[in-house]
N, C-alpha and C positions, 0 to 999 in steps of 0.2 A: 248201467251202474249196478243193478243185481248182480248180473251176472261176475260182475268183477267181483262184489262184496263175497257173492256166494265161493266164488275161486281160492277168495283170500282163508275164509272161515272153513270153508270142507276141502279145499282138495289137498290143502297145505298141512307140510308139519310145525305145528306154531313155535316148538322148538327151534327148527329150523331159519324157518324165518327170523325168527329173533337175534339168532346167529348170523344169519346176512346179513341183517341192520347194523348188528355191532362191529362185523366187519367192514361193511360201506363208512359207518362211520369214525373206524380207528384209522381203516387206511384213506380216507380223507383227508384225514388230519395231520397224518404222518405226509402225506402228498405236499399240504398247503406248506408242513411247518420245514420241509426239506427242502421246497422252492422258496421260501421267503429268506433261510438259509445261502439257499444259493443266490439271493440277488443282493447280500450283503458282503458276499465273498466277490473274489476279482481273480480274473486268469484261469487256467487249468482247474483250480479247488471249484470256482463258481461252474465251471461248465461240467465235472463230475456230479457236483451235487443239481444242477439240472436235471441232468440226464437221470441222475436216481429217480428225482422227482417225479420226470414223464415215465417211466417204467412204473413206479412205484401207481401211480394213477391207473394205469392200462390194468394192474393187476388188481385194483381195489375193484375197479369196474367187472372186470373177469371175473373175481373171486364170488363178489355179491352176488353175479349171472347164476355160475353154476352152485353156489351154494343152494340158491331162490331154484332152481332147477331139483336139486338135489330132495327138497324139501315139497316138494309139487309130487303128489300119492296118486299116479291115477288108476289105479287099479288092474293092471297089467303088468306083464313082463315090461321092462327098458334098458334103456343104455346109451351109450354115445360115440356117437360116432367119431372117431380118434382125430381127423387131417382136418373135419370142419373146426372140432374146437382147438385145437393148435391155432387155428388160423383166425379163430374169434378175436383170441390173447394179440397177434400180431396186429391186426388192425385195430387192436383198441391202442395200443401202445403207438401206430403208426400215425394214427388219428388226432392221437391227445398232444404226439410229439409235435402235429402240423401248426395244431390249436397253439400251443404255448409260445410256438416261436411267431403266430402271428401277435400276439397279444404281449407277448413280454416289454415293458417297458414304455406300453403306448398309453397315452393320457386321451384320445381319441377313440370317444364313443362306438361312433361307429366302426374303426377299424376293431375295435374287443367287442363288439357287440359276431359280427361276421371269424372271430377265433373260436365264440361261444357257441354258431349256428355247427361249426367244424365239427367240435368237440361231440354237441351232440347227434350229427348223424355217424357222428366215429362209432360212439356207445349205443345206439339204434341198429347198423349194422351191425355191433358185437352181439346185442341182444338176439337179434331174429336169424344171424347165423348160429347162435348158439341153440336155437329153437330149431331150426332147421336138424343140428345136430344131434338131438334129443328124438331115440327111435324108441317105437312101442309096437307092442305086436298086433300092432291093427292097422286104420286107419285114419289121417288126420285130416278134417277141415277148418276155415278160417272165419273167422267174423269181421267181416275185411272192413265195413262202417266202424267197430270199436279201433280196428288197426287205424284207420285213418284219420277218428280222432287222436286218440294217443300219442299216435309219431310226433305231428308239428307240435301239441302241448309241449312233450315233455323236451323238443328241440329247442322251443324256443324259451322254456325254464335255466336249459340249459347257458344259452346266449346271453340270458338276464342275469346267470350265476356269472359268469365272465365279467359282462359289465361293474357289477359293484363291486367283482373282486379289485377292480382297478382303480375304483374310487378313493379319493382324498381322505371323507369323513369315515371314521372306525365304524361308526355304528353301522352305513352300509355295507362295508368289508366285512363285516361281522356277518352278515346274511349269505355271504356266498356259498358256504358251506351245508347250509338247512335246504338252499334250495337246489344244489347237487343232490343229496340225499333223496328229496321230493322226485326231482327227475325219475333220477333212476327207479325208486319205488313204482311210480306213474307206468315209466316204459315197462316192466318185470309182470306187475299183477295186471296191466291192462293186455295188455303180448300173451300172456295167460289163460286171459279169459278168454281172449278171444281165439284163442286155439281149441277144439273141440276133438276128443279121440274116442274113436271106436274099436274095441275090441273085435279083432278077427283071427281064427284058427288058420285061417290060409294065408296071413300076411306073417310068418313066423320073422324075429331078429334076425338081422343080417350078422352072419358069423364073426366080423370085421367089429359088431360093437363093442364096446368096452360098459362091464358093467358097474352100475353106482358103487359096487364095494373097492373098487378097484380104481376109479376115480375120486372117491372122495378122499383118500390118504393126499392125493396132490393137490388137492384146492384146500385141503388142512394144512398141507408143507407153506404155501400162497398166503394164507390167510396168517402161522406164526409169522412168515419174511414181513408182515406187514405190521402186524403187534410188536414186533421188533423195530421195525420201522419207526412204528407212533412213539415206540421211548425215547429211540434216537435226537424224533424230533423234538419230542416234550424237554429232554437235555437241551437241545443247542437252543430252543425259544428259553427254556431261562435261563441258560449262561448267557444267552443274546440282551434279555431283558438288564440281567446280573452285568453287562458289559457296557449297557446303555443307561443304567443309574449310576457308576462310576464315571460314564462319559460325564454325564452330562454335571455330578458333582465336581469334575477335576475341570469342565466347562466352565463352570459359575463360580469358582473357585481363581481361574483366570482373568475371567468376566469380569471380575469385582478388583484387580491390582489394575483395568486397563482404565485410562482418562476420559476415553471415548465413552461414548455408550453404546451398548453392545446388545442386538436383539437376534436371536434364534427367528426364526419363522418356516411353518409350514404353511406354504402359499402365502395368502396376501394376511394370514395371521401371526399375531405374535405367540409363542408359545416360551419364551426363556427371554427375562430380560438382567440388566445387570447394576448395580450402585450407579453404577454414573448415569446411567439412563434414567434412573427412581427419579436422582437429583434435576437433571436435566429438564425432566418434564411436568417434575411436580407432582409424578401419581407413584405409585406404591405398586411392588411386584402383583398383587392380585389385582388390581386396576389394568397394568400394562397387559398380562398373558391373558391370551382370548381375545385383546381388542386388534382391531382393524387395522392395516397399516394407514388405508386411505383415512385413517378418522386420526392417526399422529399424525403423518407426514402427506396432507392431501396435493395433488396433483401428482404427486410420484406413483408408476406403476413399477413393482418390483421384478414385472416378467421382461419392461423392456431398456432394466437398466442392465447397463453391459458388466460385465463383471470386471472387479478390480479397475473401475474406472470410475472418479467422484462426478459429485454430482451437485449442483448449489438446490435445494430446498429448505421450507420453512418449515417448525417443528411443532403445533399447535399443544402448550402446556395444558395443566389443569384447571390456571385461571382465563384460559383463553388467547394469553400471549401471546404470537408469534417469535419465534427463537430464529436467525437463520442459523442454517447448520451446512456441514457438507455429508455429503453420504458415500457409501462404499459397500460393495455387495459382492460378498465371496458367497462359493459353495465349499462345504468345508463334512468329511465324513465324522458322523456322530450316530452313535448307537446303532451301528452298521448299516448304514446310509447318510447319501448327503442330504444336508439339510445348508438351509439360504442363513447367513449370518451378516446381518449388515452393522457396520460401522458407522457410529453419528456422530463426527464432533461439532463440537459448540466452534461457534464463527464471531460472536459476540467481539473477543477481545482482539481478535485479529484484524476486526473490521474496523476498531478504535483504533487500534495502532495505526490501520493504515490510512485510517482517517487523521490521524494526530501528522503520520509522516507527511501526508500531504498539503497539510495545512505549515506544518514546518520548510513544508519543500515552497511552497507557494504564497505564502504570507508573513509578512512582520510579526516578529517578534514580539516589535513594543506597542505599533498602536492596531497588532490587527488587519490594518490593511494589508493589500496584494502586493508582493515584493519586486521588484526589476526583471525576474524571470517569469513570472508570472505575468508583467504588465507588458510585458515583450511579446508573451503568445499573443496577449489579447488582442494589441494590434494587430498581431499577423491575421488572427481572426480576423476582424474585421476589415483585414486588408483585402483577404479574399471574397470577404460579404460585399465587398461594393465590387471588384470584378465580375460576381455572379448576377447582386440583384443591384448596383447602382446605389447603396444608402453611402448616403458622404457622412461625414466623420469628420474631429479631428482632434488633436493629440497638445495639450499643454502641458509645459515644462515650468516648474518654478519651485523656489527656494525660499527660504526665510532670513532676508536684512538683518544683520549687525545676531544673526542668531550666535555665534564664535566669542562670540563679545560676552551675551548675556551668560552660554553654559560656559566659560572661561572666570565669570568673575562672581555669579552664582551658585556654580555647582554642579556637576552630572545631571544629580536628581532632579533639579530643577528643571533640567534643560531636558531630561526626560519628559517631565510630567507638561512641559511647552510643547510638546510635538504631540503630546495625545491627546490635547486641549485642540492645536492647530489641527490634527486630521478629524478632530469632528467638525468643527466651523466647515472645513472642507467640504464634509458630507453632506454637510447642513445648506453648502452652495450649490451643490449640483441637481441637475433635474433626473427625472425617474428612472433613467434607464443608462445616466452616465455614471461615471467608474475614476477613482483618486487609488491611488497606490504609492508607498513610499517606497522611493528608488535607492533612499541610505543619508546617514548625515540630515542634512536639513533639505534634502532634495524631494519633491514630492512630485506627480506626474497625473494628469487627468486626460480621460477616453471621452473626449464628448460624442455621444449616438444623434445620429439624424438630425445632423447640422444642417440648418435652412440656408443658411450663409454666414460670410465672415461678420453680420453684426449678431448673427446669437453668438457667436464665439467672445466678440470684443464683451456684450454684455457680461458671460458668463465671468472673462476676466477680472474685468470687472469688480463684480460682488466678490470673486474670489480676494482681490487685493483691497476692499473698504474692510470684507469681515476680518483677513489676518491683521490689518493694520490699526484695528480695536485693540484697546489694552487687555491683558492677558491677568487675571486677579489669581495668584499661585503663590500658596502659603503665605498668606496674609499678605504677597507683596505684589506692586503694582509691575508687571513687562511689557514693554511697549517694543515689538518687533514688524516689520512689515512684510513683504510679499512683490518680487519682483515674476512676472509672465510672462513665458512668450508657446508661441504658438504656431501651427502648423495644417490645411485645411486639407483634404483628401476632398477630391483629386487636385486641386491647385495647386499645391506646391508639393505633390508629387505624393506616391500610391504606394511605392512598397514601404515598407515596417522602419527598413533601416533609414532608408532617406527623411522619411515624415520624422523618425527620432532626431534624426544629426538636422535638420532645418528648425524640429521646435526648440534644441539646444541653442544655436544660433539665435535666434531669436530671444531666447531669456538674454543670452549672454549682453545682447544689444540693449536689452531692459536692464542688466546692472550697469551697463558704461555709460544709461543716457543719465543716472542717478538713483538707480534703485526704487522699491516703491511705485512701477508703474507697468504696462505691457506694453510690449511690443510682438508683432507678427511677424513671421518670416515675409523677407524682401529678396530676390537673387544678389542683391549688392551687398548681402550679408555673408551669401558665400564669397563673393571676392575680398571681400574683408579676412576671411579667416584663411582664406588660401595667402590672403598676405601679413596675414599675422604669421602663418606657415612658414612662411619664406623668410619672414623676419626671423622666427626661431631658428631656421638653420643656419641665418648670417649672422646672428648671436653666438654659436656654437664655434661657426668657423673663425670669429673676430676675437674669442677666449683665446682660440690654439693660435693665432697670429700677432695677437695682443697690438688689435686696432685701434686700444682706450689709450686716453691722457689723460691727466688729471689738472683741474680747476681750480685754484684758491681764492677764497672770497676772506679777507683781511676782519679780524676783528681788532675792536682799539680799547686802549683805557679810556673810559668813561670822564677821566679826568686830567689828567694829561695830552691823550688823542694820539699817545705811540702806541704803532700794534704790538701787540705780547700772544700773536696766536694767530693762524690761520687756519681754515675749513675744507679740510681737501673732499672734493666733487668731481665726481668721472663722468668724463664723456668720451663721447664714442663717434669717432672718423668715421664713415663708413666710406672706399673706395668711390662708390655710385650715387647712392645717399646724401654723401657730405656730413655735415655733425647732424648725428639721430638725438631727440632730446630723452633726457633721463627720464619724461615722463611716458615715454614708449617702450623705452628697454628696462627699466628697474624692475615696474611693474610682471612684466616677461619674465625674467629673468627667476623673481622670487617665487611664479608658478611652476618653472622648468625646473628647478632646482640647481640652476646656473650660476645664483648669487653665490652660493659656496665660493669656486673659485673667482670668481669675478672680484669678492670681496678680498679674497686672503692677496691679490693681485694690489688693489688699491693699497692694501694698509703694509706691505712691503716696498713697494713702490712711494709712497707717502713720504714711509721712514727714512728712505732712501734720498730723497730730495730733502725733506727736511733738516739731515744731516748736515747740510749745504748751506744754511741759512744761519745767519745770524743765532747765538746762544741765545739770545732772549726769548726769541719767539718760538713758541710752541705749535705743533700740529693736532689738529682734531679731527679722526677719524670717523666717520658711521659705520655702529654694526646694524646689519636686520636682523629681526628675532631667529632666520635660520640657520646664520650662521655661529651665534649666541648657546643653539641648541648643540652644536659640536662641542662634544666632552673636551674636545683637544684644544680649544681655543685659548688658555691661558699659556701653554706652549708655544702653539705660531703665534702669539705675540710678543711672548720670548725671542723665538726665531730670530723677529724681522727686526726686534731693537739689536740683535746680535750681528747680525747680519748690514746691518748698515750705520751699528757705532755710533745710533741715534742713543742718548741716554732715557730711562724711563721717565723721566720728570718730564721728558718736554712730549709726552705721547699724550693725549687727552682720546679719552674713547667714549660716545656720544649715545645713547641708547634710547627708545623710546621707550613707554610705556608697555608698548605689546609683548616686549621682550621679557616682563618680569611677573604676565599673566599665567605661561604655562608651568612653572615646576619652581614655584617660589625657593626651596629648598638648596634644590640643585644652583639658581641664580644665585643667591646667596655664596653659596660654595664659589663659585667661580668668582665673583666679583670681589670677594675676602684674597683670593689668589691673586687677581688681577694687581687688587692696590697693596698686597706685599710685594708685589714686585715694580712698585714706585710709579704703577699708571696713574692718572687720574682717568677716573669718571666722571660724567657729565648725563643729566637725566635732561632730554630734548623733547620739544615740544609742550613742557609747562603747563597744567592747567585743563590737556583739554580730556584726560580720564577720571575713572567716574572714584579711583582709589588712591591718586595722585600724596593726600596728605601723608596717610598709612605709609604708601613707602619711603618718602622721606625720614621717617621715625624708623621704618627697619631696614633699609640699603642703605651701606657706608656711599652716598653720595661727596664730589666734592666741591662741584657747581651744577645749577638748574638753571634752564635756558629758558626764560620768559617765551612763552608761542607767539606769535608775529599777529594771530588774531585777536589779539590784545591792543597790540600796537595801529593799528591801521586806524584808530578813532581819535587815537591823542592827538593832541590834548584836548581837544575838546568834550569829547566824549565823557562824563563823569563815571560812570557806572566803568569802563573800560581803567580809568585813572583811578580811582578804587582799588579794583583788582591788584594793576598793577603797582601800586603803591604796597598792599598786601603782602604782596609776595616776596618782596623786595624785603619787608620788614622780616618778614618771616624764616625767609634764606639765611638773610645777618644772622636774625636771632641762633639758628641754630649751624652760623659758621659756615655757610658755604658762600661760594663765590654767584654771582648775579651776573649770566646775561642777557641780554633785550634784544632779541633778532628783530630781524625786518623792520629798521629805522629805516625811512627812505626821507623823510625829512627835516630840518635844520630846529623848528618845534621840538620833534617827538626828540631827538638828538637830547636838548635841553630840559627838554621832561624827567629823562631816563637819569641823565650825569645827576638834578635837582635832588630828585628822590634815594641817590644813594647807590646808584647800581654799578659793577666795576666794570662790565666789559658792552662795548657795543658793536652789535653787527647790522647788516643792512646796505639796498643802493647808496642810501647818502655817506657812506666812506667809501666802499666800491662795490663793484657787480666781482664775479668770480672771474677770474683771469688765470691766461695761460701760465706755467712757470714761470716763462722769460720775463712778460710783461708784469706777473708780480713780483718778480724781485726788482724789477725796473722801478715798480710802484712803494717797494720795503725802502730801497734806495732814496727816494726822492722823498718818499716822507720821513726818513731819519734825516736827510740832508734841511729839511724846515723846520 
């Protein structure tokens, strides 16, 4: 270390010296700020300013050499040897060139640690070829321990400069440059000392050398190219810097119109965040830049998300909440380099939405429950859970008694707020792990799980049909509806989705034909039932277009005299195979198929048509059902068929029940004002047994009411029955309408009905319904008594 100290202090011109430091460190700078230049540029501009770059290096190194050369007094003639120092400058340039292109761009320690070992035997060899090149008129020896510390220090100074030039953090980038500096000083004054010259008269300069006056004009030319250099770069670092605070304000300036939140990052830090992100996460732009990405968005790594590809994460606010969000991760060039920009949007509302859609796609409306599409997978579900593991199951179908009734003469709302009453009892029946859904209307469907056998099922019905058939306390009024069941058992009565649905249908269907209010289970004799309801529908269909029907009349009489003044036309149905099908197998059919339409308009032109024929006195009375009632046209074809068969309107009587004047009070109205201007009578049938009956005699121009027959069957003895019908009787006169009494079947009830005042009676005890022939044989024979 003397020795060097002493080399530095006497042999040197500290001028000089001083002068090599400032050019080591101008053309360093000019080096770093030309190369960081060129890795902001692209194409041809980056690879010129490269290439400056590694020249400009090779000569800063050169320059320092032989300035540090220049300035070294040793008390002799010198000079330099012309082809060795040519060839210093080329190997340092050739050196520097190898170094940069191992190290450009690599994030890889070691591979920029192995650019920096390059670099510095690049500039080792410059140095000790340029020592080499350095002649005096004597002779030189070496201090070959000082050489061999020296060399590796200042290589491997070198290697370390490389490394944190490549680093992330500024502050270590910041070091590359002091420890180039150090290098080279290290290699120059230690390479120095330990050179040793002797003065000799017999070793004169070899006439080849070049002397200091004569080289120092070119390492001055070397040394301005490089002070020009350091401007150049001091220019383009702050128009660069000048270039990347525009970026980044016309960045944040963007940043702040987008919805998203929008974070800049170097590496796994944020350094530029945006409004929607502040908002997003609850922290404030000094809070976000700096911090961690893993401490916002933990489990995301930002090196292995793929670019312009989202990504589902959660976004940890300031109060600790979890946010889910999606992410997206561009490289985007800013302040000449790219830099990682990710996109957060908020998932919040999109995840309601799709949660709202789904629950719209999969559940009711009104009570909440799972809807038919829904209830449909579940069996499929479960269809496939007993294929894999064996758990039986099974599937109930039911409905709510006389419900048509109640939302018909109560109200929508009413009849609403019945079905979300009834799906909770539902709830309230099932065990832990079974499942109700409403299928639509009054139709509701239960999943029972891990059925032991068909008497957990019958139980479960069971409770199902005691709890609906509890009265129902809804707006202060009492509803009393019930609960018909049927049912379906996996694997019994069969595994897949659709069959176990159409057998537990079959099954309720059996529970409202045995009376409603009770369960029934699927049986195989239920599918041949419905295969010959089947069959019956289509011989219904084919018996419309061949018009298999005839019609029936069952005679009504005056109450008082005993001539009939009216007959009851009733259709019945021939069937080729069959024989007469009763009206209690086909009406019913008929009015679910939508059949009675013409089946009806057939009877009451066919009616009028016969009745034409008959005696002037006697009148015909027609049945409508409520759906044919519901066709706007209907005061027309009634028009029609009095036209058409020169029947006059007085003698047409049209018979309607009750159910006909539940649905669209308004519109009945309208029609029935039509009907009896055009000289029909009405007649309100069945008497007594709805729950509005008074009311509409007060608002339908009625012009007789037909006492119900369930009245009748007690007379006379019955009081409470004779009451009634005494009642009504009274009350009909009162307000002018005509009184009939069906279903007299005996000589009693006959005498009851004429006693009390009523005008017309029907019933077996005057006749059963009879063919045309036989009644007019029967109009005959009782005119002729």
């Amino acid at each position: 270390m003397q020795s060097v100290y002493t080399c530095l202090t006497q042999a040197h011109d500290h001028q000089l010296i001083l002068l090599a430091a400032g050019v080591c460190v101008v053309g360093v700078y000019g080096s770093f700020t030309v190369a960081t230049h060129a890795a902001r540029s692209e194409g041809r501009a980056a690879r010129l300013w490269g290439g400056a770059s590694v020249i400009a290096s090779g000569c800063t190194a050169w320059a320092t050499h032989m300035i540090a050369l220049l300035a070294y007094q040793p008390g002799m003639p010198s000079g330099f040897e012309p082809t060795l120092t040519a060839f210093s400058l080329l190997m340092a340039v050739a050196g520097i060139g190898v170094s940069v292109a191992l190290a450009i761009g690599q994030r890889n320690r070691i591979r920029r640690l192995l650019a920096g070992l390059v670099l510095g035997v690049s500039i080792t060899t410059l140095h000790y070829l340029g020592e080499s090149a350095y002649l005096v008129a004597g002779t030189v020896t070496w201090d070959m321990p000082l050489v061999a510390v020296s060399v590796p220090a200042s290589i491997l100074m070198f290697g370390a400069a490389i490394v944190v030039a490549g680093e992330r953090r500024r502050d270590l980038r910041r070091a590359a440059a002091p420890l180039l500096v150090v290098a080279i000083g290290v290699l120059h004054f230690c390479g120095m000392a330990a050179m040793t010259l002797t003065f000799d008269p017999e070793h004169p300069l070899p006439p080849q050398a070049v002397p200091p006056e004569v080289i120092a004009p070119v390492v001055a030319s070397v040394s301005l190219g490089l002070l020009a250099l350091a401007v150049v770069g001091l220019r383009l670092t702050l128009n660069a810097r000048a270039q990347a605070r525009r970026d980044q304000e016309r960045l944040r300036e963007l940043a702040n119109l987008a919805v998203e939140g929008l974070a800049v990052c170097e590496g796994e830090v944020i350094t530029t965040a945006n409004r929607s992100l502040e908002l997003l996460s609850g922290l404030d732009t000094a809070e976000l830049v700096g911090r961690s990405l893993s401490a916002l968005l933990p489990g995301l790594t930002i090196s292995t998300l793929p670019e312009r590809e989202e990504r589902e994460a959660e976004l940890v606010g300031a109060d600790g909440q979890r946010v889910p969000v999606r992410v997206l991760r561009s490289e985007v060039p800013l302040g000449g380099k790219r830099q990682t920009v990710l996109a957060i949007r908020d998932q919040r509302e999109r995840l309601q939405t799709e949660s709202r859609i789904r629950t719209l796609a999969f559940s009711d409306a009104l009570t909440g429950l799972p809807n038919r599409a829904h209830f449909h997978d579940l069996v499929a579900l479960h269809a496939a859970s007993y294929r894999e593991h064996g758990r039986a199951f099974a599937v109930l179908m039911l409905d709510l008694d006389r419900f048509k009734l109640v939302n018909d003469t109560l109200g929508h709302g009413l009849g609403d707020m019945l079905l979300r009453k009834a799906a909770e009892r539902l709830k309230a029946a099932l065990g832990e792990h079974d499942l109700v859904a409403r299928l639509g209307g009054d139709e509701f469907a239960v999943l029972q799980i891990d059925v032991a056998g068909p008497e957990a099922t019958h139980a479960l019905a069971s409770n199902i049909v005691e709890l609906i058939g509890r009265p129902f306390l809804i707006d202060g009024q009492l509803v009393n509806v019930g609960a018909s069941v049927g049912a379906a058992l996996a694997p019994i009565d069969g595994v897949e989705p659709d069959q176990l649905l159409r057998n537990a249908d079959l099954a309720l269907y059996k529970a409202k034909a045995d009376g409603k209010g009770t369960f029934r289970r699927f049986e195989p004799a239920l599918d041949a039932r419905m295969q010959a309801r089947r069959g019956l529908e289509a011989d219904l269909r084919r018996a419309i277009t061949v018009q298999e029907f005839e019609l029936y009349y069952q005679p009504l009489v005056d109450a008082r005299s005993g001539r009939i003044t009216a007959a009851e036309a009733l259709v019945r149905w021939r069937h080729p195979e069959r024989g007469l099908v009763s009206p209690a197998d086909f009406i019913p059919l008929a009015e679910e198929t939508g059949l009675i339409g013409p089946l009806g308009q057939w009877v009451l032109r066919t009616a009028c048509a016969q009745a034409a024929r008959w005696p002037a006195h006697i009148r015909v009375a027609v049945n409508l059902s409520p759906a044919q009632f519901r066709d706007v046209r209907l005061a027309d074809t009634v028009k029609a068929a009095l036209a058409a068969s020169d029947l006059p309107a007085s003698r047409l009587e049209l018979e309607i029940t009750e159910g006909v004047l539940l649905a669209d009070e308004e519109r009945t109205l309208a029609t029935l004002t039509r009907l009896r201007a055009a000289g029909v009578s009405i007649s309100m049938d069945d008497f007594g047994t709805g729950y509005s009956s008074l009311s509409y005699l007060r608002r339908f121009p009625f012009d007789k009411i037909k006492v119900d027959q369930s009245f009748i069957r007690q007379l006379p003895g019955d009081l409470e029955s004779a009451a009634i019908v005494r009642a009504i009787i009274t009350m009909g006169t009162c307000l002018g309408m005509a009184i009939t009494v069906e279903g007299v079947e005996t000589a009693e009830q006959f005498a009851f009905s004429a006693a009390e005042g009523c005008d017309q009676v029907q019933g077996y005890h005057v006749s059963r319904p009879l063919p045309l022939a036989e009644f007019l044989s029967f109009v005959d024979a009782r005119e002729a008594a």
